[in-house]
Biopython code that builds the backbone (N, CA, C, O; Angstrom):
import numpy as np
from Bio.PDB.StructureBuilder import StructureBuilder

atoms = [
    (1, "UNK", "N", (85.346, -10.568, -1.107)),
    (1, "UNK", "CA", (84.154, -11.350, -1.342)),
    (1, "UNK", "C", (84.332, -12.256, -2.559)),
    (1, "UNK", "O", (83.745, -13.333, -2.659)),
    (2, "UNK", "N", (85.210, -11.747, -3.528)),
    (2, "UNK", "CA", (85.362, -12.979, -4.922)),
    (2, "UNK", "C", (85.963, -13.727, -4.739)),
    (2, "UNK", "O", (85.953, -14.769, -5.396)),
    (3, "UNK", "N", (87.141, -13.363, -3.244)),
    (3, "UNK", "CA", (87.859, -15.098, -3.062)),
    (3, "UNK", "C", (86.887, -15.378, -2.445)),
    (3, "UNK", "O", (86.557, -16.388, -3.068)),
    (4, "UNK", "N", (86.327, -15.290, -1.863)),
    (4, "UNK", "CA", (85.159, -16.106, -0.980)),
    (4, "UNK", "C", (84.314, -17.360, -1.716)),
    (4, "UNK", "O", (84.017, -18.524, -1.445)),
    (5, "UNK", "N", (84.001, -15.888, -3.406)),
    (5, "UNK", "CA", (82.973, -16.911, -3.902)),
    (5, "UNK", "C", (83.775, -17.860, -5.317)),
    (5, "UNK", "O", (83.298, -18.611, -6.167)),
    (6, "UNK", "N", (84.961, -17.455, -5.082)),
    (6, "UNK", "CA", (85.672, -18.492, -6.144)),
    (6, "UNK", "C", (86.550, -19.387, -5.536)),
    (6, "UNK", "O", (87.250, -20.186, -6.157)),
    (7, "UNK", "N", (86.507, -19.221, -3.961)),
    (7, "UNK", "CA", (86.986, -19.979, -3.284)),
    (7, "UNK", "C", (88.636, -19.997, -3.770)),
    (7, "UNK", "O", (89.258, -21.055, -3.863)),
    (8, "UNK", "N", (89.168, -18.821, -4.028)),
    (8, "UNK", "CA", (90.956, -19.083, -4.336)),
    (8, "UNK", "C", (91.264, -17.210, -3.480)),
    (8, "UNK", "O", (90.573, -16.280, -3.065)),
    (9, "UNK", "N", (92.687, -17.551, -3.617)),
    (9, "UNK", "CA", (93.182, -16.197, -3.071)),
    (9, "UNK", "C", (93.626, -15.027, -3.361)),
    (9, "UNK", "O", (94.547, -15.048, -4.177)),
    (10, "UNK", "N", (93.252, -13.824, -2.926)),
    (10, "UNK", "CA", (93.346, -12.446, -3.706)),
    (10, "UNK", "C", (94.769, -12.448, -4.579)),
    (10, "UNK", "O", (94.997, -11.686, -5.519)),
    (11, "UNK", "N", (95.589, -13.368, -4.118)),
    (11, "UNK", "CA", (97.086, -13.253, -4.797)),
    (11, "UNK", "C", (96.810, -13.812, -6.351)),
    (11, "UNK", "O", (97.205, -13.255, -7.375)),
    (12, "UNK", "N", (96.160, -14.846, -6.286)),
    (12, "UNK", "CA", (95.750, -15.417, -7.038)),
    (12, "UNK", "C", (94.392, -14.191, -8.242)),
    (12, "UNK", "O", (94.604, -13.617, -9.309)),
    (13, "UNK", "N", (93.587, -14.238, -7.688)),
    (13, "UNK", "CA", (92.646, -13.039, -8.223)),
    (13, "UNK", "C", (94.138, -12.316, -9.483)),
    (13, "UNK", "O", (94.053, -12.414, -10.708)),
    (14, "UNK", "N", (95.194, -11.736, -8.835)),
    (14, "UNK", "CA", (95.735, -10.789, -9.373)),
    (14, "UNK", "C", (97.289, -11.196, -10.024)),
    (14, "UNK", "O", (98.329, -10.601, -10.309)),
    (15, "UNK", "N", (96.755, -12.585, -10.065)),
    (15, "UNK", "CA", (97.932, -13.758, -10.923)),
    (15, "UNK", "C", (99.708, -12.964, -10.044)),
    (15, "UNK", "O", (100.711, -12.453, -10.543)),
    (16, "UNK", "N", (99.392, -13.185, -8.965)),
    (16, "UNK", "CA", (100.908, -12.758, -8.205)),
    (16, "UNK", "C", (101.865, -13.899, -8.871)),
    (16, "UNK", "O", (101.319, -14.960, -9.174)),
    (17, "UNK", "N", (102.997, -13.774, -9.068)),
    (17, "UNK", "CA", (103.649, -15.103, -9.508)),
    (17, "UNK", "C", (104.759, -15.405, -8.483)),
    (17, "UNK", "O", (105.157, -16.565, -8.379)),
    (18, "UNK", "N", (105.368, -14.260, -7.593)),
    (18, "UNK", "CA", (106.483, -14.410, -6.650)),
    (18, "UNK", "C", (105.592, -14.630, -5.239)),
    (18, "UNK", "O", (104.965, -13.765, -4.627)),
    (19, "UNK", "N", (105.727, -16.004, -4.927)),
    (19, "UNK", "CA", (105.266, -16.493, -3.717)),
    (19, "UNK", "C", (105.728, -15.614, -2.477)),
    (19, "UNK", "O", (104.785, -15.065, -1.908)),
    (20, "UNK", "N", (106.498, -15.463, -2.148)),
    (20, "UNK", "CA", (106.697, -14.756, -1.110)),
    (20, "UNK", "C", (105.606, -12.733, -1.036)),
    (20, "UNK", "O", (105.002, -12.192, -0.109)),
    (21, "UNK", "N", (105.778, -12.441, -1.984)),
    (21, "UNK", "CA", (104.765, -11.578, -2.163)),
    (21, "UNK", "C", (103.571, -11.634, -1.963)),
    (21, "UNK", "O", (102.890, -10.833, -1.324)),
    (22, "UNK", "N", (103.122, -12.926, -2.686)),
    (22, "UNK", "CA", (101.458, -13.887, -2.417)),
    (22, "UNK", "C", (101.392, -13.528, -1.089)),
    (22, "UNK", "O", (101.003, -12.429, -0.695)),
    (23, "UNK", "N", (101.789, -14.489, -0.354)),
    (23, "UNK", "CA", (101.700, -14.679, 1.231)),
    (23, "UNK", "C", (101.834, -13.112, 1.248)),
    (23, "UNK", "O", (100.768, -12.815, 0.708)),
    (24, "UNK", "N", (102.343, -12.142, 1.470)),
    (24, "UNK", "CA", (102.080, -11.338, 2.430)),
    (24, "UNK", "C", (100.902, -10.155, 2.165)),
    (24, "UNK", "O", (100.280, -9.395, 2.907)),
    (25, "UNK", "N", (100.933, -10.446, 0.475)),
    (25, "UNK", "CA", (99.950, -9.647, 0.351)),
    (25, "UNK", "C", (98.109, -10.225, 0.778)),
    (25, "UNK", "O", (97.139, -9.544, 1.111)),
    (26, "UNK", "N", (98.250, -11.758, 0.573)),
    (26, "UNK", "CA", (97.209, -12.627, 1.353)),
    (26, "UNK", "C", (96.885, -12.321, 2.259)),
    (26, "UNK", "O", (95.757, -11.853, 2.413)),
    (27, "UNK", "N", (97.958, -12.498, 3.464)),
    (27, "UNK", "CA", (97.859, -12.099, 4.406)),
    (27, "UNK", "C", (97.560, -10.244, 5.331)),
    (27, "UNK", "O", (97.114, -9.994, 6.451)),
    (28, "UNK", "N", (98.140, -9.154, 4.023)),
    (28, "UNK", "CA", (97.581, -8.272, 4.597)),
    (28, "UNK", "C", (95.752, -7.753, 4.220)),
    (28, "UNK", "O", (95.199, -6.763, 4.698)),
    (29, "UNK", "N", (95.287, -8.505, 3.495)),
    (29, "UNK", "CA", (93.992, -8.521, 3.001)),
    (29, "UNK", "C", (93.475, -8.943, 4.086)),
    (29, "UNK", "O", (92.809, -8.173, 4.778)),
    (30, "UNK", "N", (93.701, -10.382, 4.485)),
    (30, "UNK", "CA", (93.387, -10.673, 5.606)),
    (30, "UNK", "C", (92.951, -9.999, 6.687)),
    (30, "UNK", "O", (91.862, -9.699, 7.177)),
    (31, "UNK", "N", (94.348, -9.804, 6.982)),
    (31, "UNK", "CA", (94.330, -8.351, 8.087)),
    (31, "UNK", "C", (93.295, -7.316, 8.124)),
    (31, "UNK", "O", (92.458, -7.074, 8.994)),
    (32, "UNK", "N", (93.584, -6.620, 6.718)),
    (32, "UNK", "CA", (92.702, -5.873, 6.364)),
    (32, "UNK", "C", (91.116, -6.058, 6.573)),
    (32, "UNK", "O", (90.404, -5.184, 7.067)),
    (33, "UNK", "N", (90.669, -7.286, 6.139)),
    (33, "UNK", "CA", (89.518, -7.667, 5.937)),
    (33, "UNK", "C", (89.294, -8.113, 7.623)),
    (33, "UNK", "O", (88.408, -7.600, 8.308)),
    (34, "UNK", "N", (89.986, -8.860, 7.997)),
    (34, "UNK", "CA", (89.515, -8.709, 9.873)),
    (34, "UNK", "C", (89.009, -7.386, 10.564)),
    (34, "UNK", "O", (88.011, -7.147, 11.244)),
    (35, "UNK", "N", (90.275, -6.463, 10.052)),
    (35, "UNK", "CA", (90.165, -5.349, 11.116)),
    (35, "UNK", "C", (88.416, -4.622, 11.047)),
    (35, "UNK", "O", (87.621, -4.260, 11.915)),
    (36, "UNK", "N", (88.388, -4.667, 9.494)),
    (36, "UNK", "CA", (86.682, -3.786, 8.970)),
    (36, "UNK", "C", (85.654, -4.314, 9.667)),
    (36, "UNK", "O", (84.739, -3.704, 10.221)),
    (37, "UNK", "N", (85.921, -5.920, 9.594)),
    (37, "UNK", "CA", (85.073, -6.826, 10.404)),
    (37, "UNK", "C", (84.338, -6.538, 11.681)),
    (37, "UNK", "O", (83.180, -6.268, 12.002)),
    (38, "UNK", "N", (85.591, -6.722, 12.325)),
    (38, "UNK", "CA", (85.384, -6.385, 13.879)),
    (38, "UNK", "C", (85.123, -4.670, 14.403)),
    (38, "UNK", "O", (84.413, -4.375, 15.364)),
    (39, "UNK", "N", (85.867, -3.663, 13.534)),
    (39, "UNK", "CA", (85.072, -2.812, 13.790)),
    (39, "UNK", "C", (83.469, -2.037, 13.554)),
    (39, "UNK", "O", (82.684, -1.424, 14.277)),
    (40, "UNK", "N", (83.517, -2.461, 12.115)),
    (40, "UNK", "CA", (81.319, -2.585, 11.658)),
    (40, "UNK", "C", (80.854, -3.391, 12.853)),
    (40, "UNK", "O", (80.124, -2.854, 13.686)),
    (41, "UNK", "N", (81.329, -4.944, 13.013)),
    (41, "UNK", "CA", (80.635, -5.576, 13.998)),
    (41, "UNK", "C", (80.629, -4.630, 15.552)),
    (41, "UNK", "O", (79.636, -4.673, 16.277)),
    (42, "UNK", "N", (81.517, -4.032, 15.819)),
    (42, "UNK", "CA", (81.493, -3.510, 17.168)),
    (42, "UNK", "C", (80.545, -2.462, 17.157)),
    (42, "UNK", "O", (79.584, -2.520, 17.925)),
    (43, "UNK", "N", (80.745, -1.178, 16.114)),
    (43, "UNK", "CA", (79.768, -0.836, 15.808)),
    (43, "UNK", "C", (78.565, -0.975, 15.744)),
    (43, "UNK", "O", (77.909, 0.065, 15.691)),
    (44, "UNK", "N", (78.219, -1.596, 15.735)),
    (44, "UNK", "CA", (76.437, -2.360, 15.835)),
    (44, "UNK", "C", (76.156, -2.550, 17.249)),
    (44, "UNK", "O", (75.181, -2.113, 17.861)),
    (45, "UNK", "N", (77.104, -3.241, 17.696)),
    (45, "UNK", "CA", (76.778, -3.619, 19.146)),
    (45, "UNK", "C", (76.728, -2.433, 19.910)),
    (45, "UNK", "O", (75.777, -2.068, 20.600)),
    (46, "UNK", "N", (78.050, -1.719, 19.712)),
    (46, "UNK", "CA", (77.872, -0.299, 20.521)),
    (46, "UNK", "C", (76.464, 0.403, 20.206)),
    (46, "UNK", "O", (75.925, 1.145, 21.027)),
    (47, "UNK", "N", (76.051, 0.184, 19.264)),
    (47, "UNK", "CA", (74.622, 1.062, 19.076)),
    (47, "UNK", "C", (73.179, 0.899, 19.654)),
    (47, "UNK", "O", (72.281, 1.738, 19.714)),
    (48, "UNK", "N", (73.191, 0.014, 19.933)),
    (48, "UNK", "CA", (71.801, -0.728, 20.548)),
    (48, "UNK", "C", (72.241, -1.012, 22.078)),
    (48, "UNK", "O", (71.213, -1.347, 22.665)),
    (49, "UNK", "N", (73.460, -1.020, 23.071)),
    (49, "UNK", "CA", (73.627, -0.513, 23.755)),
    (49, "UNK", "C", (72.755, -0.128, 25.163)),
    (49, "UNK", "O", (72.857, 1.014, 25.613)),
    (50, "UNK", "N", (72.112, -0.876, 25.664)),
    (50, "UNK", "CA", (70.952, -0.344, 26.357)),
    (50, "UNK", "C", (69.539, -0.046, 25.893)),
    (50, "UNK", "O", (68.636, 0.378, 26.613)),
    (51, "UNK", "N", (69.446, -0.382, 24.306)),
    (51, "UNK", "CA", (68.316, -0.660, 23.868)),
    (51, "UNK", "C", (67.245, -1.494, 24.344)),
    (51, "UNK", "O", (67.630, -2.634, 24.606)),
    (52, "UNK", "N", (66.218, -1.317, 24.506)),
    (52, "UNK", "CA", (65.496, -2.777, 24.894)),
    (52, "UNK", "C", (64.973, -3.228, 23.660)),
    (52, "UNK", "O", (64.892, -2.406, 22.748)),
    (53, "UNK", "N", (64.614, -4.365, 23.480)),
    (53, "UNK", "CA", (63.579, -4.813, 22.267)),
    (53, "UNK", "C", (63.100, -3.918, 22.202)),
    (53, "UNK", "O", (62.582, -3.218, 23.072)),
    (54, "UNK", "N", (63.281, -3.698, 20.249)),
    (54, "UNK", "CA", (61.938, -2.921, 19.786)),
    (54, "UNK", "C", (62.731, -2.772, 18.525)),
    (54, "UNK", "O", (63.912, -3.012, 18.271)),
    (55, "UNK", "N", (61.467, -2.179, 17.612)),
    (55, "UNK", "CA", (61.758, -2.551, 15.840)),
    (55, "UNK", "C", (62.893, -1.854, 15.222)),
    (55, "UNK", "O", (63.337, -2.149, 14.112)),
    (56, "UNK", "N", (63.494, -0.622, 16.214)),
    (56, "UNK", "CA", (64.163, 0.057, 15.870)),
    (56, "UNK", "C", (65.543, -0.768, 16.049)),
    (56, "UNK", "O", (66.328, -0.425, 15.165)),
    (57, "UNK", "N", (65.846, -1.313, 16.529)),
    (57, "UNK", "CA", (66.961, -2.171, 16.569)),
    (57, "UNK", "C", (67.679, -2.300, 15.609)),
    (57, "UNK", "O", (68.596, -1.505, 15.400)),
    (58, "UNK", "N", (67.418, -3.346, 14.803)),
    (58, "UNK", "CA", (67.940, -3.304, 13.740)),
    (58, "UNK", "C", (68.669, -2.696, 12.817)),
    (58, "UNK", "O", (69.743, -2.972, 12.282)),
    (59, "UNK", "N", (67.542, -1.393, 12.666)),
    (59, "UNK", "CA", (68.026, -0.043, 12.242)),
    (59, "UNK", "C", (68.806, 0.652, 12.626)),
    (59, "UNK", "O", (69.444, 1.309, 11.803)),
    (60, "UNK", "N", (69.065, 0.787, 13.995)),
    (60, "UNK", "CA", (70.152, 1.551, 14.078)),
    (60, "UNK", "C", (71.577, 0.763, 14.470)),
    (60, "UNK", "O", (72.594, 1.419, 14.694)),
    (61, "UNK", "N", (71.563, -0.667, 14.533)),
    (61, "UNK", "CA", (72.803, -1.506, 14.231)),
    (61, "UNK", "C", (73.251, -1.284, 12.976)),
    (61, "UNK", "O", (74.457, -1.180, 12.754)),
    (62, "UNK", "N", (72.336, -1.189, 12.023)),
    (62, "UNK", "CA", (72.421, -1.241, 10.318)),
    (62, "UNK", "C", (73.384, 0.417, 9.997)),
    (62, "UNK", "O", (74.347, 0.724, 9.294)),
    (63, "UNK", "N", (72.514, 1.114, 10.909)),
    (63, "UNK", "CA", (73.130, 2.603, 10.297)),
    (63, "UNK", "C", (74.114, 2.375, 10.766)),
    (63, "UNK", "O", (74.884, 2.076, 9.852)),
    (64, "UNK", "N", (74.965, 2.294, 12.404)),
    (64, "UNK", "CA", (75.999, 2.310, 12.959)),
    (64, "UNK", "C", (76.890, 1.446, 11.690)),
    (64, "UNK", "O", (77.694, 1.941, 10.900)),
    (65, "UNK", "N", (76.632, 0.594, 11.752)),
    (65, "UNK", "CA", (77.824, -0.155, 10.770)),
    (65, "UNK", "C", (77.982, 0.638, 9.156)),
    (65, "UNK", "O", (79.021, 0.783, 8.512)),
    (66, "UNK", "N", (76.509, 1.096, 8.767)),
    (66, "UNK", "CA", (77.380, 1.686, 7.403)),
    (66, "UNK", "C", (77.790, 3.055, 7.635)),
    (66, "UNK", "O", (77.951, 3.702, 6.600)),
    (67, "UNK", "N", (77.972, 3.583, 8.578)),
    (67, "UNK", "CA", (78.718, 5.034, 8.833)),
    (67, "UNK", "C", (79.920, 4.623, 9.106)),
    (67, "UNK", "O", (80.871, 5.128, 8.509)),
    (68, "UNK", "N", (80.129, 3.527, 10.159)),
    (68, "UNK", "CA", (81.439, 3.017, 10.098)),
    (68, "UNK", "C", (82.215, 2.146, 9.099)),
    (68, "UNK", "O", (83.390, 1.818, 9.263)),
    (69, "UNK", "N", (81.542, 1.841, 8.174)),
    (69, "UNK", "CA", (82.465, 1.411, 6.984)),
    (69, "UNK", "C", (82.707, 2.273, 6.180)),
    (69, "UNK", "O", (83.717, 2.163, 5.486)),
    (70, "UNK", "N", (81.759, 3.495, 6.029)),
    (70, "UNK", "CA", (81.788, 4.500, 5.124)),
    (70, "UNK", "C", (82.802, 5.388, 5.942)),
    (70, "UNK", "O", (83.242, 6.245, 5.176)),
    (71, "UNK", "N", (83.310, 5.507, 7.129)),
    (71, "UNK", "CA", (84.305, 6.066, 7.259)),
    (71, "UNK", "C", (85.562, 5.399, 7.457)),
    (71, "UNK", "O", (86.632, 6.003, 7.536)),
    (72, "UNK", "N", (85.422, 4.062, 7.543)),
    (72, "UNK", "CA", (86.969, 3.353, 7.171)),
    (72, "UNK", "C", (87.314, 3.557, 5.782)),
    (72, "UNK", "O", (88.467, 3.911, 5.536)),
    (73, "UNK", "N", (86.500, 3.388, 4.845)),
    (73, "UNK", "CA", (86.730, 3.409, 3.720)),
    (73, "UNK", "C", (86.738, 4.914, 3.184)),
    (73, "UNK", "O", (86.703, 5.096, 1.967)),
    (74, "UNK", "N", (86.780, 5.916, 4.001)),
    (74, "UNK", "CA", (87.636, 7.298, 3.784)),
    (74, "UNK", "C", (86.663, 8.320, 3.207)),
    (74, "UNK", "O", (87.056, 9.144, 2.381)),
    (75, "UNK", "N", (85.360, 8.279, 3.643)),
    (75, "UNK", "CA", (84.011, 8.687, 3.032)),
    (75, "UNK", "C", (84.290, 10.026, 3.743)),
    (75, "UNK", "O", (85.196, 9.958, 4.574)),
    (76, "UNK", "N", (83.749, 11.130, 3.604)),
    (76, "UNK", "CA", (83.642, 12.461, 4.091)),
    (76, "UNK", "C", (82.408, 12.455, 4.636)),
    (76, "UNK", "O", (81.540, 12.656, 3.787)),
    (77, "UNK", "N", (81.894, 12.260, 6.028)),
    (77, "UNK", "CA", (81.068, 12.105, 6.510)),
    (77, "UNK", "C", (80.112, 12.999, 7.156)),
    (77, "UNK", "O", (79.247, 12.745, 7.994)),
    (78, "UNK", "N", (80.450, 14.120, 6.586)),
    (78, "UNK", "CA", (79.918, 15.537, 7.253)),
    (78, "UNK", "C", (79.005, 15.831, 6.149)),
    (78, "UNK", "O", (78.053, 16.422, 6.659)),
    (79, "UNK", "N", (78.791, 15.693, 4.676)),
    (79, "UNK", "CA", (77.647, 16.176, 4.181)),
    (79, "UNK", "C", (76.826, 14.566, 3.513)),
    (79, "UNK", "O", (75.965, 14.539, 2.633)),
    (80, "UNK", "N", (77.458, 13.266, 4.299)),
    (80, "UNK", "CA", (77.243, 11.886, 4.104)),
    (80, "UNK", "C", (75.544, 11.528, 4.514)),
    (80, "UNK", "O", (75.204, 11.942, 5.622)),
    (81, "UNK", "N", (74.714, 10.958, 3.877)),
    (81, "UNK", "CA", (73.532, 10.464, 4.377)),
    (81, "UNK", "C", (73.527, 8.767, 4.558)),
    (81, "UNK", "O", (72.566, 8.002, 4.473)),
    (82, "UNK", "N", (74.878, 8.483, 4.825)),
    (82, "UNK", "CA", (75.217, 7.039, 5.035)),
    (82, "UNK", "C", (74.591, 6.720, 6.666)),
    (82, "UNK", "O", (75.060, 6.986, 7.773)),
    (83, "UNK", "N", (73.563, 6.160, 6.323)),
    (83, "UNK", "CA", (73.226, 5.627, 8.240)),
    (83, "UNK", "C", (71.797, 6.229, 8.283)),
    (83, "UNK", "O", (70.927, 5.678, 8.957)),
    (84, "UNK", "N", (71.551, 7.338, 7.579)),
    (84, "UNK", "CA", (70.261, 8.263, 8.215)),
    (84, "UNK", "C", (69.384, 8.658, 6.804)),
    (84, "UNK", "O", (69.692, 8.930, 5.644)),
    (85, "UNK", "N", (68.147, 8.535, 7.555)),
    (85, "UNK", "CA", (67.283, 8.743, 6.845)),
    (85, "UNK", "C", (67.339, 9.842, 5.814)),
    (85, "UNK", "O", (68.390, 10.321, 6.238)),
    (86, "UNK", "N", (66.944, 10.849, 4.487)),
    (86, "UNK", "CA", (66.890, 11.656, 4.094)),
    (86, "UNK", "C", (65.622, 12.927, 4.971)),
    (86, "UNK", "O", (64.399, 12.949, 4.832)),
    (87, "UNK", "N", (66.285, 13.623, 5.626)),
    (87, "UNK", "CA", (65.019, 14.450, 6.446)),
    (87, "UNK", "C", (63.898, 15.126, 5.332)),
    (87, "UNK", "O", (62.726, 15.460, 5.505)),
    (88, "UNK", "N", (64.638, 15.171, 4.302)),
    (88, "UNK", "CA", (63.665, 16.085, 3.352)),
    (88, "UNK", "C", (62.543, 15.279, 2.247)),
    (88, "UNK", "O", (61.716, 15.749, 1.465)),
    (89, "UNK", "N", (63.046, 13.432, 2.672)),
    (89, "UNK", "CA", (62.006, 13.035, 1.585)),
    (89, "UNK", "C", (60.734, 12.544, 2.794)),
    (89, "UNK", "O", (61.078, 12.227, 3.933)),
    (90, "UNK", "N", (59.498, 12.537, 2.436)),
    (90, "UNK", "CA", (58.317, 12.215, 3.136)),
    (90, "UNK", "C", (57.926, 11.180, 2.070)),
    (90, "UNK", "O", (58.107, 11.104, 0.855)),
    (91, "UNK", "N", (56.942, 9.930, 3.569)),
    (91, "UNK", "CA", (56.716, 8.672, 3.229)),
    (91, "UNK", "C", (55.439, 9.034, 2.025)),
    (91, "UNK", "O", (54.568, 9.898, 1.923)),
    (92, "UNK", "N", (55.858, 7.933, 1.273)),
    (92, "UNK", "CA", (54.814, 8.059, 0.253)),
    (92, "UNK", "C", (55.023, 9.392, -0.785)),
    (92, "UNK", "O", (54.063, 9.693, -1.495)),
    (93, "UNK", "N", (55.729, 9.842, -0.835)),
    (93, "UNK", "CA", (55.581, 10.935, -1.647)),
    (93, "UNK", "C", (56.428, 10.160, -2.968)),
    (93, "UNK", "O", (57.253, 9.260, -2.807)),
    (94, "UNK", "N", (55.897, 10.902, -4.675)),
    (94, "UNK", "CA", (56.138, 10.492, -5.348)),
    (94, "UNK", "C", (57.416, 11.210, -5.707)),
    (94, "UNK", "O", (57.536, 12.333, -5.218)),
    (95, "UNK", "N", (58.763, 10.597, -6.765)),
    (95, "UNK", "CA", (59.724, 11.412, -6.736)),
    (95, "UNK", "C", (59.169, 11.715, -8.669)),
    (95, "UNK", "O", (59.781, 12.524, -9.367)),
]
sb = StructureBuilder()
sb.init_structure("model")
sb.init_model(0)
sb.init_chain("A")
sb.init_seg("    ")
for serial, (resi, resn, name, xyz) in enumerate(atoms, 1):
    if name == "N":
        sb.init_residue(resn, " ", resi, " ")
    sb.init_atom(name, np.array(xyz, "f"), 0.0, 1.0, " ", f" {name:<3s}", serial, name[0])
structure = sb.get_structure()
């Protein structure tokens, strides 16, 4: 996202000085950064799935994708509340 918003390249970000290194490490970011892409994005889609309109939509595209980034990115997802509500907090209650 900081090459994005400084508009230069992660090689760069990390002052690479041997070009041939640049490029491939550019390029496996790249990679990298595609693959997360397309799988969060698939994720979403797989989730709604036979959904019809309705408000819940959203929501559960939203959860699907952060369970699936939270497990690309190597999260332990078995005691994880990434995606899902907390069952034990109630609306309106003060903390």
């Amino acid at each position: 996202m900081r090459c994005q918003a400084y508009k230069c390249r992660p090689s760069e970000l990390l002052q690479l000085e041997n070009k041939l290194i640049a490029y491939y490490f550019d390029r496996g970011i790249w990679f990298f950064g595609s693959f997360v892409t397309r799988e969060v994005d698939q994720a979403g889609d797989n989730a709604v799935k036979g959904v019809k309109a309705s408000a819940n939509r959203q929501a559960l595209m939203n959860g699907a994708r952060q369970r699936t980034l939270a497990k690309l990115c190597g999260e332990d997802l078995t005691d994880s509340k990434v995606g899902f509500r907390d069952p034990g907090g109630k609306k309106g209650a003060k903390k």
